[in-house]
Kinemage of the C-alpha trace (Angstrom):
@kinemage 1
@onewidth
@group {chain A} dominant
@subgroup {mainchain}
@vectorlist {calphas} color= white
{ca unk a 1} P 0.000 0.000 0.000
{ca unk a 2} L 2.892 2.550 0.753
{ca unk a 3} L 4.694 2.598 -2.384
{ca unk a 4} L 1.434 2.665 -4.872
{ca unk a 5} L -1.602 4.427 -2.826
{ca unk a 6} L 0.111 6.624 -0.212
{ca unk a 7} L 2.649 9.840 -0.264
{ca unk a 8} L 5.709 9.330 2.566
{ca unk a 9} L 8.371 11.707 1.960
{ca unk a 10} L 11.624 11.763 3.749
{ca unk a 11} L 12.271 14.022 6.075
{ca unk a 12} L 8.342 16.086 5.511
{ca unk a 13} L 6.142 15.128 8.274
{ca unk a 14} L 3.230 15.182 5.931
{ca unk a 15} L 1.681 11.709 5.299
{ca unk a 16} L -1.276 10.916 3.257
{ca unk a 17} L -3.236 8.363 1.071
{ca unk a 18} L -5.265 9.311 -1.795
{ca unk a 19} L -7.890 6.877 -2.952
{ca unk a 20} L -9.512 8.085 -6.406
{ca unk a 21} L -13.013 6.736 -8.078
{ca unk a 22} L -13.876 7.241 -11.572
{ca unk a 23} L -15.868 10.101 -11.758
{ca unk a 24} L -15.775 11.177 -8.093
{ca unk a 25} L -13.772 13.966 -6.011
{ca unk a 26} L -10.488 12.323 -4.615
{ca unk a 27} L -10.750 11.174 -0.853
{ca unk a 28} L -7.273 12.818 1.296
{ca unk a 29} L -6.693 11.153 4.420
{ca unk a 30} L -3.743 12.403 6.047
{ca unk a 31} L -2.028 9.517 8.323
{ca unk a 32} L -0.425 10.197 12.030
{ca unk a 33} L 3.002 9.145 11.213
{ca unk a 34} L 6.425 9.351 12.212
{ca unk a 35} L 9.081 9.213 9.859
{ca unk a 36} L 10.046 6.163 11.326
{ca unk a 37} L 6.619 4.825 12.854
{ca unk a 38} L 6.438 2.493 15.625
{ca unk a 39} L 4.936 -0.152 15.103
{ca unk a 40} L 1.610 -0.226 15.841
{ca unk a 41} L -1.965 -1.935 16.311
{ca unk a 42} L -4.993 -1.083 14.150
{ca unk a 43} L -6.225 2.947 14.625
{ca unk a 44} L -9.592 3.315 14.958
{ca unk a 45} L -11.589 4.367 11.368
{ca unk a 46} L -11.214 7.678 9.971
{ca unk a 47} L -13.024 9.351 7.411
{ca unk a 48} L -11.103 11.389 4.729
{ca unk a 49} L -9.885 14.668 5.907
{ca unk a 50} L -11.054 16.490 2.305
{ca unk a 51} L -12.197 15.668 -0.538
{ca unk a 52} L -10.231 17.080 -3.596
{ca unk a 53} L -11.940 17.418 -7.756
{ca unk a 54} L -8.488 18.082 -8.797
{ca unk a 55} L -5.229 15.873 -8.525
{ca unk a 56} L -4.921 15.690 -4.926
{ca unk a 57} L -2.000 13.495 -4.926
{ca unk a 58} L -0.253 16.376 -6.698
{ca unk a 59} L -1.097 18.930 -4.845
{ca unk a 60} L -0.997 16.927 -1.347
{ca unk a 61} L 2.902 15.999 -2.455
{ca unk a 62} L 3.654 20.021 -3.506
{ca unk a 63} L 1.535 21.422 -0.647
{ca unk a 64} L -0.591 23.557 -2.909
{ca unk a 65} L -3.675 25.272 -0.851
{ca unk a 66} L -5.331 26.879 -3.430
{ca unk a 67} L -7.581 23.868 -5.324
{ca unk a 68} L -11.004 22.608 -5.030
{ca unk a 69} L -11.123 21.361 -1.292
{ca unk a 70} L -13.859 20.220 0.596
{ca unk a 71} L -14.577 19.575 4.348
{ca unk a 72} L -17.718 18.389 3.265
{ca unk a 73} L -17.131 14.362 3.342
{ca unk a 74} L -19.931 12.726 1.569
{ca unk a 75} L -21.589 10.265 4.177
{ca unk a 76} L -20.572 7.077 2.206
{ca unk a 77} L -17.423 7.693 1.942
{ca unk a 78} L -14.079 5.636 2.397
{ca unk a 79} L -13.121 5.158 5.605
{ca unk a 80} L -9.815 3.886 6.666
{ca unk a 81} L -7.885 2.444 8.993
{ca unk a 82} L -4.536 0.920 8.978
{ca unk a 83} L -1.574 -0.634 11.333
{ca unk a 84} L 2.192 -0.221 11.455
{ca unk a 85} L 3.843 -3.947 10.835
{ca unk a 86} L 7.405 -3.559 10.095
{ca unk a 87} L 9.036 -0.685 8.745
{ca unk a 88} L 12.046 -0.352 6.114
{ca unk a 89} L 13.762 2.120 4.609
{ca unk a 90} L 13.150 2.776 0.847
């Protein structure tokens, strides 16, 4: 799931995962992690933090503000949750 659906950078405490439908605004959640997490039992679900129309993995990964944003999470939308197994450096 890291390398293909989610955007760790080294050394930016920004973490996300983007998951995209056809058709659909973008769903942003933005993960609690350290930049070398712990690891770690299941979180509890979350629902996305925004919803994005445009490329929100490009503009989560360039930390561009100005795009079309919303707080406004559809109520069936994605939810997520995820654990911390093992951890290695890419």
């Amino acid at each position: 799931m890291f390398a293909d659906s989610c955007l760790l950078f080294a050394g930016d405490k920004r973490r996300a995962m983007v998951v995209k439908t056809d058709g659909e605004p973008s769903q942003v959640f933005r993960l609690p992690l350290a930049l070398k997490p712990e690891l770690a039992d299941w979180t509890k679900w979350q629902r996305p933090d925004y919803t994005e129309k445009t490329d929100a993995s490009w503009t989560f990964m360039h930390d561009l503000k100005k795009h079309d944003r919303s707080t406004n999470v559809p109520p069936d939308c994605f939810e997520l949750r995820f654990k911390v197994t093992e951890w290695s450096s890419p």
